[in-house]
C-alpha positions, 0 to 999 in steps of 0.5 A: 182870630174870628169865631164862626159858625159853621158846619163840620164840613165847613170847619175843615176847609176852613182849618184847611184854608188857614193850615196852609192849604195850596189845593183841594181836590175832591168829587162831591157825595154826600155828606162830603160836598160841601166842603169843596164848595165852601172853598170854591166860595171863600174869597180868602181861598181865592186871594190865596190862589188855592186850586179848587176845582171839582175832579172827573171821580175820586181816583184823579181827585186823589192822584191830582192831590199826590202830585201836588204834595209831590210839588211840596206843597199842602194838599187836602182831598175830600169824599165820601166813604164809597168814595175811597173805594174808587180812590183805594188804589191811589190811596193805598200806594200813596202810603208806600210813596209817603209824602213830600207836602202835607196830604189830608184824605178827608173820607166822610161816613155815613152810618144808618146810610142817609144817602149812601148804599152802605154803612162801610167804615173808612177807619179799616182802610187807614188801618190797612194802608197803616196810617194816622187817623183823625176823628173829631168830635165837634166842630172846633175839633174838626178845624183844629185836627185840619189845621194841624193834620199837614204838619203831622203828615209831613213830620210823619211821611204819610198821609194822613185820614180825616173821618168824620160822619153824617152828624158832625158834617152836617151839625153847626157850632161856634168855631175860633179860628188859628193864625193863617199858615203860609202855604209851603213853596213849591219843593221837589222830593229830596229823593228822586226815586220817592214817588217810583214804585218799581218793587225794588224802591216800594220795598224799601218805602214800606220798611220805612213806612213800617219803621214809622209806626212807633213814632205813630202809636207815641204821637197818639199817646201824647196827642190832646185829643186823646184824653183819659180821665178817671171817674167815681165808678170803676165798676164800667170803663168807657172808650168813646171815639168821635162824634160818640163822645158828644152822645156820652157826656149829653148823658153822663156827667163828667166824672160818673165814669172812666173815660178815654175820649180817642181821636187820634188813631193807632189805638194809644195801647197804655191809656187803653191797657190804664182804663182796662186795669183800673174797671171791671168792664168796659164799654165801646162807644164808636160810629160805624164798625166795632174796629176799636172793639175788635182790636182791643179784644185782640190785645186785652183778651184777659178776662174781663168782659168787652161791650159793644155792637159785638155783643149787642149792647149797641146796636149792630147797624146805624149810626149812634145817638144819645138814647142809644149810648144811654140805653148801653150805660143802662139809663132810663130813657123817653123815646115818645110815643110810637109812630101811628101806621097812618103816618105813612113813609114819604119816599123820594121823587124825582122833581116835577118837570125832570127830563129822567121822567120823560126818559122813564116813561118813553123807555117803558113803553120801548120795553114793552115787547121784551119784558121786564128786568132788563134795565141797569142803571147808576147812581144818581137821581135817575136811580129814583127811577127804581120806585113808583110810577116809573119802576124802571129799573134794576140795579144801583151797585155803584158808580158806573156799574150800569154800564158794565153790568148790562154788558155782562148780562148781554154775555150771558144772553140777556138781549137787549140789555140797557144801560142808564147812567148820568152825564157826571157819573158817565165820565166819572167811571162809565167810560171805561165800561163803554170802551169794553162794550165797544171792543166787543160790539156788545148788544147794549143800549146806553142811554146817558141821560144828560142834565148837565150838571151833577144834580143829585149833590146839589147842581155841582158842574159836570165834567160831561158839559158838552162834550158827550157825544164827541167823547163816545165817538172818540171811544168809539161808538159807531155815530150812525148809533149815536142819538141825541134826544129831547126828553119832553112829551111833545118828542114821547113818539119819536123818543120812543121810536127811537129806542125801539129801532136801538134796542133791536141793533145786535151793537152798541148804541149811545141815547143822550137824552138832553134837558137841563137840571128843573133846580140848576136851571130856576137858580140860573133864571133867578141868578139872571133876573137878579143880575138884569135889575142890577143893570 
C-alpha cells in the first residue's frame, strides 16, 4: 500500500478506515478533532459508506458507538481527555456489556494543558473500567494499533482504549498503509441478554470481564509494541510509555541502557519484574500521571529505589520533552538564553468583529447597577470573555456548568444571576440545566450566545443550527421571555435594554444573541466566491 504523511490524528482514522471501520462517532475537542474530520473528508470513507457525522456531546457519541458494535459492526469514538468524563457512564458500562463489533475509544490527552482545564490522564479510566489500552509512540504506531485494535476488541470482548497525547496528535511523519479490511456484516449479539444490564445479567458480565484479564496481561506480554531490551548500564533501568520513548532514545543511544518500551496495557508483569532484577534503579518515563510509577511500586515495593514525578526527577506537571527526560538520565543540557521580561505573554482574543464582543460590552453596561461577580459562563471562545477589556465573566468549570451554576447560586440569593453559554455547548449539555431552572422558575438570565457553529474547534456544525428557540420553548421556557437579539453596535441600546428589562424578571429568561462565526462566515464567502468563477 501507499505511504502518507499525516498527523497522529490523521493516522488513526486512516488505521481505522482501513481496519474495517463502518462508524466514527465523536464531539470535536481539541487535540481529538481532527480525526473526525479527516474521515468526513476522505473520499475512501465516503465510498465505503462509513457513518461520520458530528454527535450533540460525547455520552451520545459513545452510546451511537455501542449500538453499533452492538449491530456487529466496527465502531471507533473520538474525544478528548475531559471528554470521557461526560462519556464516563456509557463508557464504564460498556465494559460490563462487552462488545459484539470491535469498539476503539480513542481519548486524547492533554499534558501542560495546551487548551484544556486539566491535565487528567485517561489511562486511570481504562484501568478502572479493566480494560486493554493502546499508546503509540509515532505516527506509524498510531495507525497500526487502529488498524488492529478491532480485532483485539473483538478477540477480547471488550472495549479497547486508544490514548494518545498533545504532541503525537498534532506531529507529522511518514506513514505505510495495511491491506484494507472489509467492514464486518451487520450480526445481532449471539446472546440476547448481552447489552441487558439488569444486576442479575451484569454480575455474570463482569465475572467474565474478570475472567478476561489473564488473557489481557498475556496479549501484553506477547504484544510487539511492548518491547524489552537490555543495555550496557545495568546500573539504571528504563520504562518508557508512549510519546516518552521518542523523547528517550533522542537522547540515549539504543543499547546505553535497559529499556521496556510499553504500549500495551495492563502493565506486562514479567518483562517489568526482568528489567527490575537485572538494574539497580529504575527510571519512569511516562506522559501524564505517574500510574505506571504507582503500580509498579505497588508489586516491586523490594528495595530498590523507583524514579519518577513521584519522586521529582520528573516533573510533577506538564507534559514531557527531550531536555526533561535528559535532565532525569542526568545529561548536560542547553536550554538557550532566558526569556528577557520585555517579552511579554500574548494572551488570546476574541477575533475583530466577533458577535460574543458585543455581548460582553452590551452585558457589562446591563450589569452596571448589580455589580460584579455575577456572570457563569462555559466553555467556548466567549470564555475569552474572562480576560481584558471585557472581564465579563466568572466561572469556566465544564461543559455546560454555566447554566446549572448560575441557578444554584440563584438558590443561594445571589439574584439576578446569568448564564453565558454557546449554541453548540448549549445542546451539547445546557439542556438539561435549563429544563432545572425552568422546573423551579428559577431567577436566572440565559444568554445562548449563537454563532452557529462550534467556533472554538474550528467551525465544526452545530448541533443548535436553527433550532434554539424552539427547543427552549419546548423546554419550557415562557416565549414572552424568550428574545432574539442582533449583536451589533447599531443594536448596543436596545440589546441593552434588553437585558436590563431580563434580568429584573424573578424567572427564567433565554437571550439568543444571533451573529454568524467572523472565520465560518470569510470561508463561506471565499468557498462562494470560488464556486461563482467556476461558473
Amino acid at each position: 500500500m501507499d505511504k502518507l504523511l499525516l498527523l497522529g490524528d490523521e493516522a488513526i482514522a486512516q488505521g481505522a478506515i482501513d481496519g474495517g471501520l463502518s462508524g466514527v462517532y465523536a464531539y470535536p475537542g481539541t487535540p481529538s478533532t481532527e480525526i473526525m474530520e479527516y474521515v468526513q473528508a476522505s473520499k475512501q470513507a465516503a465510498e465505503l459508506g462509513i457513518h461520520r457525522e458530528w454527535s450533540a456531546n460525547e455520552k451520545t457519541a459513545m452510546e451511537s458507538a455501542i449500538g453499533m458494535s452492538y449491530a456487529g459492526k466496527r465502531a471507533l469514538v473520538c474525544f478528548k481527555h475531559v471528554g470521557l468524563n461526560v462519556a464516563a457512564d456509557a463508557f464504564i458500562n460498556a465494559s460490563i456489556t462487552g462488545v459484539n463489533g470491535g469498539l476503539v475509544v480513542l481519548c486524547a490527552d492533554d499534558p501542560s494543558m495546551h487548551s484544556s482545564q486539566n491535565e487528567q490522564d485517561s489511562r486511570f479510566y481504562a484501568k478502572f473500567a479493566m480494560i486493554p489500552i493502546l499508546e503509540p509512540s509515532n505516527q506509524q504506531e498510531a495507525y497500526d494499533m487502529t488498524y488492529s485494535a478491532f480485532e483485539l476488541s473483538e478477540r477480547l470482548n471488550v472495549p479497547v482504549m486508544l490514548r494518545i497525547t498533545t504532541r503525537l496528535a498534532h506531529s507529522r511523519s511518514g506513514v505505510g498503509r495495511k491491506e484494507v479490511k472489509a467492514q464486518n456484516g451487520m450480526r445481532l449479539p449471539s446472546d440476547p441478554r448481552q447489552f441487558v444490564l439488569l444486576p442479575a445479567i451484569a454480575r455474570v458480565n463482569y465475572k467474565k470481564l474478570l475472567n478476561t484479564q489473564p488473557l489481557m496481561d498475556s496479549l501484553a506480554e506477547e504484544s510487539q509494541f511492548n518491547t524489552l531490551s537490555k543495555g550496557k548500564n545495568n546500573k539504571l533501568g528504563i520504562i518508557a510509555a508512549g510519546i516518552a520513548y521518542n523523547y528517550l532514545m533522542e537522547n540515549i543511544a539504543e543499547g546505553d541502557y535497559s529499556v521496556l518500551k510499553l504500549s500495551q496495557y495492563p502493565i506486562p508483569p514479567k518483562q517489568v519484574r526482568e528489567l527490575y532484577e537485572q538494574c539497580d534503579e529504575l527510571l519512569i518515563l511516562e506522559d501524564g500521571y505517574p500510574i505506571i510509577e504507582e503500580m509498579i511500586k505497588g508489586f516491586l515495593n523490594l528495595g530498590k529505589p523507583i524514579h519518577g514525578r513521584l519522586d521529582g526527577t520528573v516533573p510533577r506537571d506538564g507534559e514531557l520533552n527531550p531536555a526533561i527526560v535528559a535532565k532525569a538520565l542526568g545529561l548536560e543540557v542547553y536550554e538557550g538564553m532566558p526569556i528577557p521580561e520585555v517579552v511579554k505573554k500574548r494572551p488570546p482574543s476574541l477575533c475583530l468583529g466577533c458577535g460574543h464582543r458585543d455581548v460582553y460590552i452590551a452585558l457589562n453596561e446591563a450589569l452596571e447597577e448589580y455589580g460584579t461577580g455575577r456572570v457563569f459562563a462555559d466553555i467556548g471562545c466567549y470564555t475569552l470573555g474572562a480576560l481584558a477589556p471585557f472581564n465579563a465573566i466568572n466561572s469556566c468549570v465544564d461543559m455546560g456548568a454555566s447554566i446549572t451554576m448560575a441557578k444554584g447560586a440563584a438558590d443561594a440569593g445571589l439574584v439576578p444571576a446569568v448564564a453565558v453559554i454557546g449554541d453548540s455547548t448549549f445542546t451539547h449539555s445546557g439542556m438539561t440545566g435549563l429544563l432545572d431552572a425552568v422546573n423551579e422558575n428559577s431567577p436566572i438570565t440565559v444568554i445562548i450566545s449563537d454563532n452557529s457553529t462550534t467556533g472554538m474547534t474550528g467551525g465544526q456544525t452545530s448541533s443548535a443550527f436553527g433550532r434554539i428557540v424552539e427547543i427552549c420553548k419546548g423546554i419550557g421556557v415562557d416565549p414572552e421571555h424568550i428574545h432574539v437579539m442582533n449583536p451589533l453596535k447599531k443594536f448596543h441600546e436596545e440589546n441593552v435594554q434588553i437585558m436590563k428589562k431580563e434580568l429584573s424578571y424573578q424567572g427564567v429568561s433565554v437571550l439568543i444573541p444571533q451573529r454568524e462565526c467572523i472565520q465560518t462566515f470569510a470561508r463561506r464567502k471565499k468557498a462562494e466566491k470560488k464556486s461563482a468563477g467556476k461558473n
